[in-house]
DOFIMI-39277 format. One record per residue (C-alpha): residue in three letters; y, z, x. Coordinates in pm, whole numbers, plus 50000, padded with zeros to 5 digits. Each point is the difference from the previous one (the first is absolute). Layout:
<atoms>
{"Ala"; {Y; Z; X}}
...
</atoms>
This chain:
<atoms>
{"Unk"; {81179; 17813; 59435}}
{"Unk"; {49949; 50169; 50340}}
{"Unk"; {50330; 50063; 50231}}
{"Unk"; {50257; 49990; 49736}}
{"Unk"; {50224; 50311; 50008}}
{"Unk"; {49802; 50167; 49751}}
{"Unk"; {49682; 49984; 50222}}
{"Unk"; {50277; 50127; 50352}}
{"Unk"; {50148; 50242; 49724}}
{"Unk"; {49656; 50182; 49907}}
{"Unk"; {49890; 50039; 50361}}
{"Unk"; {50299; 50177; 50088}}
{"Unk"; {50068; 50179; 49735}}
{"Unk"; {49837; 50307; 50161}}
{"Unk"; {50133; 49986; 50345}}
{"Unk"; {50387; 49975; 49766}}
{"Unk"; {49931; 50285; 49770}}
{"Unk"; {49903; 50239; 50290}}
{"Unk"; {50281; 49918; 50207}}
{"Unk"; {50235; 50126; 49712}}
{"Unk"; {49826; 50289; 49936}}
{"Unk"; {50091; 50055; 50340}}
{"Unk"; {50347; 49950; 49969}}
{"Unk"; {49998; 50201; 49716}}
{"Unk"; {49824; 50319; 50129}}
{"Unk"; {50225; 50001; 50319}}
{"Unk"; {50297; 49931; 49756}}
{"Unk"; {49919; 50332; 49788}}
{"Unk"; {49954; 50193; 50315}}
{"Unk"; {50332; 49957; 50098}}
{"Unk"; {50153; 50039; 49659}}
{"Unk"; {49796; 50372; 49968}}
{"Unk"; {50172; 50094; 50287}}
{"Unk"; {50321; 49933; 49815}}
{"Unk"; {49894; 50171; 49695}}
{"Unk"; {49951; 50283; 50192}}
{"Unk"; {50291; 50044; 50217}}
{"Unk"; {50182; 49951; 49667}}
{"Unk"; {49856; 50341; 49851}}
{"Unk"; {50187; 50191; 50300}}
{"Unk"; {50346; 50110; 49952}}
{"Unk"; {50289; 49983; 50230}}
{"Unk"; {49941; 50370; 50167}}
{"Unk"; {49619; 49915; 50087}}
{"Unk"; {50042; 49643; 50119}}
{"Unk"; {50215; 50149; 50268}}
{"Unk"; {49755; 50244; 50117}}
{"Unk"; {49725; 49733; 50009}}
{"Unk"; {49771; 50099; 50271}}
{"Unk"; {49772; 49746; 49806}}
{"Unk"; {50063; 49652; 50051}}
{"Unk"; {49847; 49911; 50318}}
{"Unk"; {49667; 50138; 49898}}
{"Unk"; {50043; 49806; 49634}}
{"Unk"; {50066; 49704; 50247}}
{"Unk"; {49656; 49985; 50216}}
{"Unk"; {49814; 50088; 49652}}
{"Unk"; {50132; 49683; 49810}}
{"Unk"; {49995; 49777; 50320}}
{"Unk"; {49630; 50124; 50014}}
{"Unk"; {49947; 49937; 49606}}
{"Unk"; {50151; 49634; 50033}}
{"Unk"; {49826; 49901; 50352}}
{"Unk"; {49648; 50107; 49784}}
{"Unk"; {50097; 49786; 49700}}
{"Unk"; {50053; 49680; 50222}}
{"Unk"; {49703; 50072; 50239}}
{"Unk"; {49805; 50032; 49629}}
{"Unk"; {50139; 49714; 49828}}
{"Unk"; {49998; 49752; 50286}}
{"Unk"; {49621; 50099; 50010}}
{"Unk"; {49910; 49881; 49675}}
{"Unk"; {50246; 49705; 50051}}
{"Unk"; {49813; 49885; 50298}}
{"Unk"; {49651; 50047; 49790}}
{"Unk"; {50136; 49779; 49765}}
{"Unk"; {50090; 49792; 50262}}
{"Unk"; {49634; 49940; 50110}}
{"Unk"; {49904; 49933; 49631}}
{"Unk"; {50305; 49730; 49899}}
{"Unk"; {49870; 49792; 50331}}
{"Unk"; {49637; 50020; 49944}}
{"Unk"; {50076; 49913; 49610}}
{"Unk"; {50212; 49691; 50123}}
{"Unk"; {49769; 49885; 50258}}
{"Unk"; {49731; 50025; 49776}}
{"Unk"; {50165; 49826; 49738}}
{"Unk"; {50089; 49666; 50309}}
{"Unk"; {49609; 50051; 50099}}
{"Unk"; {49899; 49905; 49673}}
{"Unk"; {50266; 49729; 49938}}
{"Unk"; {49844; 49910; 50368}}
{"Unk"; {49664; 49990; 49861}}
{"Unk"; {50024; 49760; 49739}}
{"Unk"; {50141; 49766; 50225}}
{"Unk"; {49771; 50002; 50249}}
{"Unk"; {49720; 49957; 49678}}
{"Unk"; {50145; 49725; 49837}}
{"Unk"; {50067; 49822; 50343}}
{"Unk"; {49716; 50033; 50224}}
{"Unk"; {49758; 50264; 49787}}
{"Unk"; {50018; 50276; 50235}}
{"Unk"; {50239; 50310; 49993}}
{"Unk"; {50287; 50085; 50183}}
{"Unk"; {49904; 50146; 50365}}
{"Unk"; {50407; 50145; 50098}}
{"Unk"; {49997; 50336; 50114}}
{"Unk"; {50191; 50103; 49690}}
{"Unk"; {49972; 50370; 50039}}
{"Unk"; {50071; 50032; 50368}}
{"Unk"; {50269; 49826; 49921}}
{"Unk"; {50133; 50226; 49706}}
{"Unk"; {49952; 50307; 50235}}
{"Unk"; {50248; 49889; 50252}}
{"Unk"; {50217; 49934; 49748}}
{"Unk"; {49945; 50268; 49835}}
{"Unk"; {50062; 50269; 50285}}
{"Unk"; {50329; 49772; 50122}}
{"Unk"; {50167; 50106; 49671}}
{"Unk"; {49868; 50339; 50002}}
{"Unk"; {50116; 50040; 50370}}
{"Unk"; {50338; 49894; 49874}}
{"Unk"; {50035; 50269; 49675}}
{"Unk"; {49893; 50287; 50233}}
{"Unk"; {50315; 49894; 50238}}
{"Unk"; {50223; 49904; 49724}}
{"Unk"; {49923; 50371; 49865}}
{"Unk"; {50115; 50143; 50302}}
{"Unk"; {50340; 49826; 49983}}
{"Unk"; {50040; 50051; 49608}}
{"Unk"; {50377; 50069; 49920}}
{"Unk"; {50273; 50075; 49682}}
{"Unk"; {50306; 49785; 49878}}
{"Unk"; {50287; 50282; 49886}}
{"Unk"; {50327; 50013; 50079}}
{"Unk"; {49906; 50204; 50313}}
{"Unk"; {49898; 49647; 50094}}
{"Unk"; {49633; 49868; 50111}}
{"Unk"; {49883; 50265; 50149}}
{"Unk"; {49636; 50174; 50116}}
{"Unk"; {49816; 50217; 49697}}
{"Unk"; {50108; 50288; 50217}}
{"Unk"; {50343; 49931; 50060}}
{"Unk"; {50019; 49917; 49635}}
{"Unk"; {49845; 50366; 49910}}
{"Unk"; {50203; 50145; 50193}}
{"Unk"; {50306; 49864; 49880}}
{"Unk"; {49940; 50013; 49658}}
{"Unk"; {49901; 50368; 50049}}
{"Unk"; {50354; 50105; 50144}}
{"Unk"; {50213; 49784; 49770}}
{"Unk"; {49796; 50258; 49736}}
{"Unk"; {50056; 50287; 50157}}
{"Unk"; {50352; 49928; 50090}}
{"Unk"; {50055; 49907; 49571}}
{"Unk"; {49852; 50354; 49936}}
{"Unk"; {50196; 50155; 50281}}
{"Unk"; {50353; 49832; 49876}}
{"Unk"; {49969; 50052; 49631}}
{"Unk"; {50265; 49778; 49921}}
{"Unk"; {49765; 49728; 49826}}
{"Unk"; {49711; 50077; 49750}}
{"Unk"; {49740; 49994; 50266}}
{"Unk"; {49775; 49685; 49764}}
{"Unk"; {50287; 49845; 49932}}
{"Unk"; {50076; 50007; 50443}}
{"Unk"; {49626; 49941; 50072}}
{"Unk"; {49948; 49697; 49704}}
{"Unk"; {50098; 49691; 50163}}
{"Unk"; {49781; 50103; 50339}}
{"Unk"; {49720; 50021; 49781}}
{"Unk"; {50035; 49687; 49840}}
{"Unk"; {50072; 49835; 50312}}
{"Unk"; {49644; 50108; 50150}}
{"Unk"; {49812; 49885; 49673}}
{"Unk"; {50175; 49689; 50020}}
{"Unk"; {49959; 49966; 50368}}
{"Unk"; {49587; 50083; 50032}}
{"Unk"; {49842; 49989; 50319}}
{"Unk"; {50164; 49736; 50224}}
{"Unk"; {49889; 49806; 50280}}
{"Unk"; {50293; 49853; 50247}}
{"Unk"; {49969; 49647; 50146}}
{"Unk"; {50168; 49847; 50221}}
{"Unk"; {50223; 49692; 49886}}
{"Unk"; {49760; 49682; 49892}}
{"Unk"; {49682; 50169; 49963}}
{"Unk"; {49972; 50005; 49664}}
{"Unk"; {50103; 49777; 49721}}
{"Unk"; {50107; 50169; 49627}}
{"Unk"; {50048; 50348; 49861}}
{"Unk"; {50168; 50100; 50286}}
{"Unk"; {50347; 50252; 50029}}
{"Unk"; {50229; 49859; 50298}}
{"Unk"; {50127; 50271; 50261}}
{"Unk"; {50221; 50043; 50252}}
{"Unk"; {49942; 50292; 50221}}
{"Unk"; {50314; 50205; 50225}}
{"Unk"; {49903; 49754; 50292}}
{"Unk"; {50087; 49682; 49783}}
{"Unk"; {49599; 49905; 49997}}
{"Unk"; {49877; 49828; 49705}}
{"Unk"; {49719; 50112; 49842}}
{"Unk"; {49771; 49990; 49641}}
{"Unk"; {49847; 50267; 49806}}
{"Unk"; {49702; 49925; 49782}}
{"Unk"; {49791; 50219; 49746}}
{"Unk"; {49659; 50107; 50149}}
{"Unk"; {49818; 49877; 49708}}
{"Unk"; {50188; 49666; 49994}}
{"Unk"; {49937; 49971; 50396}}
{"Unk"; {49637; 50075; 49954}}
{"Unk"; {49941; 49773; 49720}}
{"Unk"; {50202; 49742; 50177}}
{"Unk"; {49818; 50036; 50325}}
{"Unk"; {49645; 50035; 49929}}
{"Unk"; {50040; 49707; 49665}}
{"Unk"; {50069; 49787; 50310}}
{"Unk"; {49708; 50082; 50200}}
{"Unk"; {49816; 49956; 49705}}
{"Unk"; {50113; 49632; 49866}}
{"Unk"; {49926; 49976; 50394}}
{"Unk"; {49638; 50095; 50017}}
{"Unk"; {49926; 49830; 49688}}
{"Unk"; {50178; 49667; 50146}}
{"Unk"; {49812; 50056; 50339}}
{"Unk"; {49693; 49975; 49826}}
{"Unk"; {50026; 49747; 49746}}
{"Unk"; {50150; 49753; 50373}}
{"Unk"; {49662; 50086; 50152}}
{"Unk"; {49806; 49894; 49716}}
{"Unk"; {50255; 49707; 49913}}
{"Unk"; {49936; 49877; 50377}}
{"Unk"; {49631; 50014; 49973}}
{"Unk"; {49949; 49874; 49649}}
{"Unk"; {50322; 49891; 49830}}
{"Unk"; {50195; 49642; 49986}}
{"Unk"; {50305; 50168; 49837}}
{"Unk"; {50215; 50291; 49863}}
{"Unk"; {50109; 50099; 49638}}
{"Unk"; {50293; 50218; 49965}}
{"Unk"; {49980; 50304; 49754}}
{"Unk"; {50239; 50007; 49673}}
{"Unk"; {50086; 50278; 49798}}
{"Unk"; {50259; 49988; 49694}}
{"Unk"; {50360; 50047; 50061}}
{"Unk"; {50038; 49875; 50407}}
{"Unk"; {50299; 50041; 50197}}
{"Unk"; {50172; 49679; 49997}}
{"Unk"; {49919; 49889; 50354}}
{"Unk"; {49606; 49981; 49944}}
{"Unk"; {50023; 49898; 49652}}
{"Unk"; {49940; 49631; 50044}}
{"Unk"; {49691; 50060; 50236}}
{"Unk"; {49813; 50241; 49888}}
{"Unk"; {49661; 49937; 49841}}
{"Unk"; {49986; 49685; 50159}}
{"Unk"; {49741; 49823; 50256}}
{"Unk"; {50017; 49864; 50324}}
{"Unk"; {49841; 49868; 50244}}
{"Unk"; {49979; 50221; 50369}}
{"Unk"; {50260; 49748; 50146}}
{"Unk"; {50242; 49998; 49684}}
{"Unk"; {49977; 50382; 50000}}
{"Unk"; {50076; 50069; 50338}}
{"Unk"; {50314; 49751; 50009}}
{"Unk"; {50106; 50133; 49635}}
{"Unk"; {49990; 50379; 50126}}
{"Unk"; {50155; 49976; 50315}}
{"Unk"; {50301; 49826; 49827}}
{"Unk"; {50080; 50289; 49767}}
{"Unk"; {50229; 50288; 50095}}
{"Unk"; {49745; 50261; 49822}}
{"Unk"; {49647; 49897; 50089}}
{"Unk"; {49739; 50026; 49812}}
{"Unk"; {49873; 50386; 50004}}
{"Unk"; {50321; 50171; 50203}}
{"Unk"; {50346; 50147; 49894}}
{"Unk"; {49858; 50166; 49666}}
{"Unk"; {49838; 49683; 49870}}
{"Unk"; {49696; 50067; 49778}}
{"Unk"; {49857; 49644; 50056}}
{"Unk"; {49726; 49906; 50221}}
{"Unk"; {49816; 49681; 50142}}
{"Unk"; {49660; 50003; 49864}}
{"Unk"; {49768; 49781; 50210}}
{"Unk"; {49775; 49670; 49756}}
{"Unk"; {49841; 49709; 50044}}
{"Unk"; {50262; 49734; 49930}}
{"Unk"; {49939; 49761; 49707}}
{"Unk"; {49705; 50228; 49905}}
{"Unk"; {50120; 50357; 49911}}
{"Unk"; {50156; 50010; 49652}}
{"Unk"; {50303; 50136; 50005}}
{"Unk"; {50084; 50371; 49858}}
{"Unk"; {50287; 49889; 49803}}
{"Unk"; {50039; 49726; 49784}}
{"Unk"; {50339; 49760; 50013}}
{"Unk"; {50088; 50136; 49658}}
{"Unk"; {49940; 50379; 50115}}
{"Unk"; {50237; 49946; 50332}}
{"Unk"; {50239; 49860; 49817}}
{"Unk"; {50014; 50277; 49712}}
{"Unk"; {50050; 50270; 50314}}
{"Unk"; {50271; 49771; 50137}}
{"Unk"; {50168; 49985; 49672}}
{"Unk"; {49970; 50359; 49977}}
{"Unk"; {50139; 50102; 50314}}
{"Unk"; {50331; 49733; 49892}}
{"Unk"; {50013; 50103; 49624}}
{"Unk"; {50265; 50226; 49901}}
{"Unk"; {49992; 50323; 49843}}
{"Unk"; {50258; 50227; 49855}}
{"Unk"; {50003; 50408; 50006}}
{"Unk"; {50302; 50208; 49867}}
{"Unk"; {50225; 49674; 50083}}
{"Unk"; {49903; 49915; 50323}}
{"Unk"; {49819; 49662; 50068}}
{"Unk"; {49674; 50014; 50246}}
{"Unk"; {49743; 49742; 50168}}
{"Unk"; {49637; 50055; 49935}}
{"Unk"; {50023; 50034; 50390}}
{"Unk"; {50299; 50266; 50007}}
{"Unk"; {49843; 50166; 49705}}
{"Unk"; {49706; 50122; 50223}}
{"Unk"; {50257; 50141; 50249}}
{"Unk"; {50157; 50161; 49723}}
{"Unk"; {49714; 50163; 49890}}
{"Unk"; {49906; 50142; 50369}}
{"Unk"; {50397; 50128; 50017}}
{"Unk"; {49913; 50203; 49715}}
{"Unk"; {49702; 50114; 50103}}
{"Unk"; {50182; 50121; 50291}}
{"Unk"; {50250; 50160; 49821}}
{"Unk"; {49735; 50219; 49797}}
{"Unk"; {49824; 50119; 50313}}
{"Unk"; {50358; 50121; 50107}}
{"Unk"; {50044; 50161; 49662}}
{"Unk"; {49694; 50200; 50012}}
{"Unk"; {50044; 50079; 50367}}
{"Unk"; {50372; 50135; 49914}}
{"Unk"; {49817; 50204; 49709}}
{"Unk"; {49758; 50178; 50171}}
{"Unk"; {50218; 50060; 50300}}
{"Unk"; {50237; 50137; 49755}}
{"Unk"; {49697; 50223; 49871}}
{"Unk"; {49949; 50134; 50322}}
{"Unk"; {50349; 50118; 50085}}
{"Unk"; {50078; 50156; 49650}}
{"Unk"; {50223; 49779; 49886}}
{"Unk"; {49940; 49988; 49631}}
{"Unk"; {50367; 49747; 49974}}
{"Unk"; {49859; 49737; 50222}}
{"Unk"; {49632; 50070; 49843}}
{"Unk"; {50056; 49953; 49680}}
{"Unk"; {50248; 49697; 50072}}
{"Unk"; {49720; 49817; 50235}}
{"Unk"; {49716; 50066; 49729}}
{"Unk"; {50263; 49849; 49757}}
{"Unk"; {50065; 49679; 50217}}
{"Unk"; {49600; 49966; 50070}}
{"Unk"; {49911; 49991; 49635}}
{"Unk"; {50329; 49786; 49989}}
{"Unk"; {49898; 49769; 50285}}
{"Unk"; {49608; 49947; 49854}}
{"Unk"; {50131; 49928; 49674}}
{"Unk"; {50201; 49754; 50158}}
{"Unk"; {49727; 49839; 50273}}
{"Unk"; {49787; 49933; 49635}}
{"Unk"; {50265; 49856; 49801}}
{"Unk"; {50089; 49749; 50319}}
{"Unk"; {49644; 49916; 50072}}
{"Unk"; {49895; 49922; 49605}}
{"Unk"; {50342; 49822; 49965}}
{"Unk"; {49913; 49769; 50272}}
{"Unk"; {49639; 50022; 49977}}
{"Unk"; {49895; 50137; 50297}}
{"Unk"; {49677; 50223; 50053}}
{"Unk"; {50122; 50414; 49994}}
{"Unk"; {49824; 50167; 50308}}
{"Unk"; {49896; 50338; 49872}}
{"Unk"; {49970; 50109; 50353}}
{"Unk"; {50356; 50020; 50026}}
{"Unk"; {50064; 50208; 49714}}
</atoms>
């Protein structure tokens, strides 16, 4: 079935695994900097004549992997909103067909364009503004660099601490971290990490690949609504919502179902998550009312209702269908962060934390397949 998050998931599943790459390749930067200040010993480090120079030439090496990656990210940009206005032209189409027996006339690819260069516009400034959680604090790519390279120097310097053993945590911390984007209070809505900078402002960090996704998933459930209104306005008497298995309790009870234009537009504005905003994977699909057959049968509906309620059990914990699916995305998380931590660790020369974070990936994918058969959810091989 078109729109359901398997249809949003494959479009951006390009745009997402670039964006970590990204992450990744600045990450390892940083960390062979620390590998290398590690191989001096405490007579040299204090005759560095070195580190400013080392300085400008990673800067330079981390300013050329974000100029490269946010290239091919806004490529891929161009392709996910030509794929998903395509995909609302030819919805569009058959419409217009079975209504009047003419095809859709909107302006669909003007109108993915503009969209399209809106969310570009807004990667290219959120990669000037990208930024790393550590215990340093939120703080610039630079500033972050900077202060990751003295705390190393000052470890190799001091002596008093097995310089992995001082250096570990920080390394950890910026594979856990990733790129970051900061937001003000109330502009976004999950995934965030609360802040509180020296002047007592609030603020929220976000991953770039989570903002991304977020952002441009939301222009396109927009562009795709935008058309299907047009050609529901023109050729339409009503609006079927989309249904996929396992819904979060709030749209679980609507979903798949028909309405007329009137009934919709009452129904939607009542609900406190509309239709197609604040991560929902639904959309209002526009039909002739009384004459379109509908997707879903009652019997189908109610099995994804049932599933989303029914419990499930895994190593004595009880889940919903629902809060299985979020479990299954925490974990997913959690193996990115593995394999981030692992080949940061690779980087730096820390065989301890290497061999510990390949140990807890294998650990964590072993883990994300067990869960997913034992509550009988689809494994997405693009996360392993």
């Amino acid at each position: 079935m078109l729109w359901n998050e398997d249809y949003y998931n494959e479009l951006l599943q390009s745009v997402t695994a670039l964006l970590n790459e990204e992450q990744l390749e600045v990450i390892k930067i940083i960390c062979a900097r620390i590998k290398k200040v590690g191989e001096l010993n405490p007579t040299s480090v204090k005759q560095l004549r070195d580190l400013r120079k080392w300085q400008n030439a990673d800067l330079k090496a981390i300013k050329a992997v974000i100029a490269k990656y946010t290239k091919l990210a806004t490529d891929e940009i161009d392709n996910i909103f030509s794929d998903a206005a395509a995909t609302s032209k030819g919805f569009a189409d058959e419409l217009a067909k079975a209504a009047a027996g003419i095809t859709y006339q909107g302006n669909v690819e003007a109108l993915a364009k503009t969209a399209a260069k809106r969310y570009k516009d807004m990667l290219l400034n959120l990669s000037d503004t990208y930024a790393f959680k550590t215990n340093f604090g939120v703080l610039p790519i630079r500033q972050t660099y900077i202060n990751v390279v003295n705390k190393a120097v000052a470890a190799v310097s001091t002596g008093t601490l097995d310089y992995n053993t001082a250096m570990r945590q920080t390394i950890k911390e910026l594979a856990d971290s990733g790129l970051r984007n900061v937001y003000e209070d109330g502009e976004v809505y999950e995934g965030r990490i609360r802040w509180i900078n020296e002047n007592n402002e609030t603020y929220y960090t976000r991953r770039v690949d989570s903002s991304v996704r977020m952002n441009v998933l939301e222009g396109i459930r927009q562009i795709n609504q935008e058309v299907l209104n047009d050609a529901g306005d023109k050729f339409a008497t009503g609006y079927e919502i989309s249904a996929h298995d396992r819904p979060a309790p709030d749209h679980a009870e609507i979903q798949g179902m028909q309405y007329t234009k009137a009934d919709y537009e009452q129904l939607n504005a009542s609900l406190a998550r509309p239709i197609g905003t604040l991560n929902c994977m639904h959309i209002a699909f526009p039909i002739i009312y009384g004459v379109s057959k509908p997707t879903y049968t009652a019997e189908q509906l109610e099995q994804f209702r049932e599933n989303s309620d029914k419990e499930f059990k895994f190593e004595g914990k009880t889940y919903s269908g629902y809060e299985c699916t979020q479990k299954q995305r925490e974990m997913e998380t959690a193996i990115r962060r593995h394999k981030a931590s692992r080949e940061a660790a690779k980087a730096a020369g820390d065989t301890f934390l290497y061999q510990r974070e390949k140990t807890a990936t294998a650990y964590a994918i072993k883990q994300y397949k067990r869960f997913s058969d034992a509550v009988g959810l689809d494994i997405k091989t693009s996360e392993l």
